[in-house]
N, C-alpha and C positions, 0 to 999 in steps of 0.2 A: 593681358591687355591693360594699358596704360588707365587710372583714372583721372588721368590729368587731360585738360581741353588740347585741338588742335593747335600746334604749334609753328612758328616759322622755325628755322633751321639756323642759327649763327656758321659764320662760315670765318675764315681766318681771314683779319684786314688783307694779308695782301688780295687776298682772293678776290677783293669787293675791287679792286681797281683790275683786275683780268688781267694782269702783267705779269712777266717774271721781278723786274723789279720795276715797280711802281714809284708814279712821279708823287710827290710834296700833294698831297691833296687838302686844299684849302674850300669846307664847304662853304653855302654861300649866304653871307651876312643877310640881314633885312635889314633895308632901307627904310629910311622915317616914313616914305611914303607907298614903301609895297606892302600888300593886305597879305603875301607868302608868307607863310611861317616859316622858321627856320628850324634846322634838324633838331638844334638843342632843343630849343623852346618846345617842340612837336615830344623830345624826348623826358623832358622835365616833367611836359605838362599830364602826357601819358603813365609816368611812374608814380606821379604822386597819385591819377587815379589808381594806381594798383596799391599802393600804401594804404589808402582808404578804404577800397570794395575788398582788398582781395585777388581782384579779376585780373589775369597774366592775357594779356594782348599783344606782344612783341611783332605786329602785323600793320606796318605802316600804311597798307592801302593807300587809299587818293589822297592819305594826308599831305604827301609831298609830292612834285611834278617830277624831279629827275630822279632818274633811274639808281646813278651812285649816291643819291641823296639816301635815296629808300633803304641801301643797302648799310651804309652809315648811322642810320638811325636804329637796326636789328641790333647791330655791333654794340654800340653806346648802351641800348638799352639792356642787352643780357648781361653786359660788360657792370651793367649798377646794379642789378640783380645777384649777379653771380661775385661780385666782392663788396658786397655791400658793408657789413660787418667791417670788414678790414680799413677802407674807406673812412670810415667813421670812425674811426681811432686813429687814422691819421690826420683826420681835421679837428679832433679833441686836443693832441698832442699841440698843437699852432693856435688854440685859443686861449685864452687868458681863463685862469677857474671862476665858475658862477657862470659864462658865458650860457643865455640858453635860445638857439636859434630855433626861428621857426620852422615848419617841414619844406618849404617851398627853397630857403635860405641850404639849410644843411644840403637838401639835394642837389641844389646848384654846386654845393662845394663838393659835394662827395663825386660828383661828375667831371670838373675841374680836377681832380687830384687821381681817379681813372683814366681821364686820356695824356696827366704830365706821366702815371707808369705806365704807361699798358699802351697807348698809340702814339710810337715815337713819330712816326711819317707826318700826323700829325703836327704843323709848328705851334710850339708851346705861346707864343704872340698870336694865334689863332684860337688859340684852343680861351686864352685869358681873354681878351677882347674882345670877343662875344660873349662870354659868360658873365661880363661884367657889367654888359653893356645890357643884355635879359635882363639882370639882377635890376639895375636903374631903374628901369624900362617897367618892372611889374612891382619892385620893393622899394623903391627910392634913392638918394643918393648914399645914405650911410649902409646900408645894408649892400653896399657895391662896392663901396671900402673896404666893407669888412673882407670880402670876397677878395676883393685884389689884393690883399692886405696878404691873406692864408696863401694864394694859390703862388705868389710871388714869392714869400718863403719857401714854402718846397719848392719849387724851379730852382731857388737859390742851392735850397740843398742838394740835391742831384746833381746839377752841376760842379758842387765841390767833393761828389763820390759819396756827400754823407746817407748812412745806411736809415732807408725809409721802406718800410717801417723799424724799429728796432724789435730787438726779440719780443716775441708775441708767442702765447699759449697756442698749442694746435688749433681750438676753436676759432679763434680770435683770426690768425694767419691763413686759415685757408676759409675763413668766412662762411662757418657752418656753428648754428646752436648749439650749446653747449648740451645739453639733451639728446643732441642728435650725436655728437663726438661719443660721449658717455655711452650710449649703446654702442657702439661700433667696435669701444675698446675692450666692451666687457662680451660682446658678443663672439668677436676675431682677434681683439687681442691690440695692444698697443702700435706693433710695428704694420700691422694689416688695416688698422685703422687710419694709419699717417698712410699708406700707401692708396686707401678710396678716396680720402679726403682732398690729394694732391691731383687725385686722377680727375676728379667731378671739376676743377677749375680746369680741366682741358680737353678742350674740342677742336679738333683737327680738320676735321672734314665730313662728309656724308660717305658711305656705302650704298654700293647699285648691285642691282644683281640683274646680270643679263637675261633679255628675252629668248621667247621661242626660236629655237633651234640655232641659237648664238654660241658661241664660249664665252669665258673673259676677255681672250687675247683678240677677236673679231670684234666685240664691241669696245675693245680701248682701241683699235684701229682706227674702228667709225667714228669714235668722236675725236680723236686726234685729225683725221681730215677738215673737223669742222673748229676745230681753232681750242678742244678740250682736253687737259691732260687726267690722265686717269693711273694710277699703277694698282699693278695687282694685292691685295690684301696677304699680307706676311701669314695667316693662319687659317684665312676660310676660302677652301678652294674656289674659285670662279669670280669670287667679288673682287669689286675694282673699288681702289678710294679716292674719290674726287676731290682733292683739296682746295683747286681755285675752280668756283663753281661759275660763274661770275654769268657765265652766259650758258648753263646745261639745259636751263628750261625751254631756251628759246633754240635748241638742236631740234633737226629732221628726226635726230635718233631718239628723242623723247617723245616728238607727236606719236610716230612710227611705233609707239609701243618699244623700242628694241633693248628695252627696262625700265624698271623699280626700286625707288628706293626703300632701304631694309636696314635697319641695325644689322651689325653683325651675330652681336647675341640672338637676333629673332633668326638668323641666316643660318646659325650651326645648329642653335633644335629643331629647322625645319630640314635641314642634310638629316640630320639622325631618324625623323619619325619616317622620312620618303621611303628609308631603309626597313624600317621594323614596324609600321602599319601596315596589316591584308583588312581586306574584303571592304565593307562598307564604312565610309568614316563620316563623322558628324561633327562640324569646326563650330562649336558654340563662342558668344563673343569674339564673333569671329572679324570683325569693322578694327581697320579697313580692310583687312583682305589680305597683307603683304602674306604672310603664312599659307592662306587658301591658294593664293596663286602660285605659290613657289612647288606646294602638295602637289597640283595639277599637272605643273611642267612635270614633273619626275615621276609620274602615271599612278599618284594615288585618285582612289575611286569617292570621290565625295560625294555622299548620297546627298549631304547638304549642308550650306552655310547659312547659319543661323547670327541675328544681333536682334537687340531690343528695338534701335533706332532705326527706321526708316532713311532718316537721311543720311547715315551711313553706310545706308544698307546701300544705298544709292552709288557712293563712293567707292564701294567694294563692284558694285558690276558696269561701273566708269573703267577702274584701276583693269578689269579682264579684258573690254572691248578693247581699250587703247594701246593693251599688249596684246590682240589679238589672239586670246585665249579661248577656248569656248568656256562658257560660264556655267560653273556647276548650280542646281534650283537652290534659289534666297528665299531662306526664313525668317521672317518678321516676328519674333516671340522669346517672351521672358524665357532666359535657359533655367528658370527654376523650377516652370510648371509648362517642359516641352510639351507640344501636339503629337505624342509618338506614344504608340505602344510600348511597353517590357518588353526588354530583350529583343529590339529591333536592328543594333545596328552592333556591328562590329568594332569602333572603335570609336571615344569623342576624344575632342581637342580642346581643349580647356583652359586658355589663357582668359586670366578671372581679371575682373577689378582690383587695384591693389594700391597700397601708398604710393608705389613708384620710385621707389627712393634710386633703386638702381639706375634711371634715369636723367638722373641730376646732370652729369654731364651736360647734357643737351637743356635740359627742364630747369635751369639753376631756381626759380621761383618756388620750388618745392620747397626749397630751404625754411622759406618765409612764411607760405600756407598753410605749411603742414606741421601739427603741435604737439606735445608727446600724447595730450590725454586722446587728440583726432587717428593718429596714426594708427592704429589697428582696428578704425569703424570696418573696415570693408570683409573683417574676418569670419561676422555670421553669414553674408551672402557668398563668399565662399564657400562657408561647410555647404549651404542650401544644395550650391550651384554642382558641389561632387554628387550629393546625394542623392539629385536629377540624374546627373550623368550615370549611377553607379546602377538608377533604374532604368535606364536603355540601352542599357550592354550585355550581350548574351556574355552567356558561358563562357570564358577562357578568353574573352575580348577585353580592352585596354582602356583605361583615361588617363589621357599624357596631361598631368597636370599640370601648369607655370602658370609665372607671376614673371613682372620685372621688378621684383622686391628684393632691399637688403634683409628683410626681416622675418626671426627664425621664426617668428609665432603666425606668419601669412604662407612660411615655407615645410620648412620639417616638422613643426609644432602640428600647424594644421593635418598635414600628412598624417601622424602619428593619433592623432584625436582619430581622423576618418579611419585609418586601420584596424583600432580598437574598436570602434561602432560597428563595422560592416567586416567582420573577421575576412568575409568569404576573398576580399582582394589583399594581395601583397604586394610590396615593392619589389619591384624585378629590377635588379640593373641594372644600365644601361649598355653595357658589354658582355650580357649575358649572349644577346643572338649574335653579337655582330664584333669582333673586334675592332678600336676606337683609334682613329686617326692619333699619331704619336703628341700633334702638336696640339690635339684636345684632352688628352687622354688628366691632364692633372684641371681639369675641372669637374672627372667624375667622385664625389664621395665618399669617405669609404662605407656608408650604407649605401651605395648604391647611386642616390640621385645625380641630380647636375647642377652645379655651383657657379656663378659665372661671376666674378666681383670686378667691378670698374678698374681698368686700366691703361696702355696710352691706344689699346688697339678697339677693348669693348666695353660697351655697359654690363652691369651687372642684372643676371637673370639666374631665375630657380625654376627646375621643372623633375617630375618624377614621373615615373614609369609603372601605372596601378595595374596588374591583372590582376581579372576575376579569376579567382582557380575555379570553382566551380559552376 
């Protein structure tokens, strides 16, 4: 389980206009005398608070009245999140040296020089003339110079082809810390690490996984009736990828339950455990639920779902009613010090707190939160959290343990600590019972676990496979 807060979902510009090809979308200026705020100013003024607190909100709420406004404000804002870095070296490159803006300034500019790359649909006399006209409006006339001054050069450049940015260090180009690259190369390796790094800047769309007693190919029927394209997912059978989401929430096929969305990475280790968990299973951390309900559909027996949070926990028996599931009993309690006897249940489910790094794709704000000395806090409440689970598992029963972590000291490190502690459980591999679908098959291991590293189809997840032998 993620420890990063709820999140909205970025979805691909076109997808925000619900068109195959989408008209010029020009959003909509504030008037000297409307009290509306506009998208940018709504986006500025929100990412500076998160420059300040910390606190990743990418959730425009009643901030804005229309609909594609809302949707344009997601975009812009994970869009300064997610190239931030990069952003900022190409507004360094177009100042003069000593230059030193303020944070209100720089992010005006760094937001200007994301939608001249990154939202061509956008017109570039759009995208400048509001932002200059903010800049005025909150900083004055020269700091609106300075603005129009940068963002009107590179428009110049682009225009004549020239190459923006120019060569840039991997950190730098794909707008990740250097701290965080450094691990990645020394952990996977050079060429593995260019290939996460490229992957976390793209996000394509959401994954759905069809309801009770659906396929894939009946629920991409049902919502192609209602004006939704869906196609089937190149490697995890039954999931469909929604690309232009534009209008999914507001389908019959959503109220109706007739799905959920799911990573795919949470999709294929929930196919694996439906296959190779008996008897009674216990899903700790278990909010929201995607995992518990997917268990359900394919007849595992959950004795119970367990989260800390109440109001999650809430979330999780929303997410069964609405797909018309019957809901397995919700446990409200630390999985560190469960209300269970020794050796009660046959098998837990243990997706733990974790940096989340795997997650970036979607989470680009990790980038920015999270610090080398932060990054492995969540590793003592992990050993805790196995060593609960390793006390309510009878004999010869299982803790399928994950993370959606890149990192080997949250994955295989921690593994290897609990192994050594508690001799009596082993890693079992994950094709020990069951032979592995071909198109999964090169994310198992070669000790054994499951490897899932960001690419254009999944996020990255770690999970293993603990019996108790005795």
């Amino acid at each position: 389980m993620s420890a990063v807060a709820e999140r909205s979902i970025e979805l691909p510009y076109e997808s925000l206009m619900g068109l195959a090809k989408p008209k010029q979308h020009h959003p909509r200026l504030r008037r000297q005398n409307d009290a509306t705020i506009s998208v940018r100013e709504q986006v500025l003024a929100d990412f500076g608070a998160f420059q300040q607190s910390g606190h990743w909100n990418p959730n425009p709420s009643g901030k804005l009245g229309d609909e594609r406004d809302r949707r344009l404000y997601t975009q812009l804002l994970q869009g300064l999140a997610r190239h931030h870095r990069l952003l900022e070296t190409v507004v360094q490159e177009r100042l003069h040296h000593g230059i030193q803006l303020k944070p209100e300034i720089a992010a005006a500019l760094a937001l200007g020089v994301f939608e001249l790359l990154h939202m061509e649909r956008i017109p570039a006399h759009a995208t400048l003339n509001e932002l200059v006209g903010v800049v005025r409006q909150q900083s004055g006339t020269a700091p609106s110079r300075l603005v129009n001054g940068v963002l009107r050069n590179l428009q110049r450049d682009l225009e004549s082809d020239k190459p923006v940015p120019g060569e840039q260090p991997l950190a730098i180009r794909t707008s990740h810390p250097d701290w965080m690259v450094e691990r990645w190369i020394q952990n996977y390796g050079a060429e593995q690490a260019v290939q996460i790094c490229e992957a976390n800047n793209r996000f394509s769309g959401i994954t759905i996984c069809p309801g009770l007693g659906l396929s894939g190919a009946e629920l991409q029927q049902s919502l192609a009736k209602e004006g939704v394209s869906a196609a089937p997912h190149s490697r995890v059978p039954e999931a469909l990828l929604v690309e232009q989401a534009a209008s999914l929430w507001e389908t019959r096929a959503y109220e109706e339950g007739r799905f959920w969305v799911q990573d795919t990475s949470s999709q294929v280790i929930t196919h694996l455990l439906a296959e190779r968990l008996e008897g009674s299973v216990l899903d700790v951390c278990a909010a929201p639920g995607g995992k518990s309900l997917g268990l359900v559909l394919n007849g595992v027996r959950l004795q119970a779902v367990c989260d800390l949070s109440t109001r999650r926990m809430r979330r999780v028996r929303n997410n069964f009613e609405r797909c018309q599931v019957p809901c397995p009993p919700l446990l409200v309690a630390d999985g560190t010090t469960l209300p269970l006897p020794d050796d009660s249940v046959d098998a837990v489910l243990l997706d733990v707190p974790c940096s989340a790094t795997g997650t970036i794709r979607k989470n680009p704000d990790i980038k920015w939160t999270c610090s080398a000395t932060e990054l492995l806090n969540w590793r003592p409440l992990q050993s805790q959290l196995l060593h609960e689970a390793a006390r309510v598992v009878r004999p010869r029963g299982v803790i399928a343990y994950a993370t959606c972590s890149l990192e080997p000291e949250e994955n295989v490190r921690q593994v290897q600590t609990f192994l050594e502690e508690m001799p009596k459980f082993v890693l079992e591999p994950w094709s020990v019972s069951k032979p592995l679908p071909s198109a999964w098959a090169c994310w198992e291991t070669r000790e054994g676990a499951w490897q899932m590293l960001p690419d254009d189809t999944t996020m990255g997840f770690y999970a293993a496979f603990l019996r108790c032998a005795t």
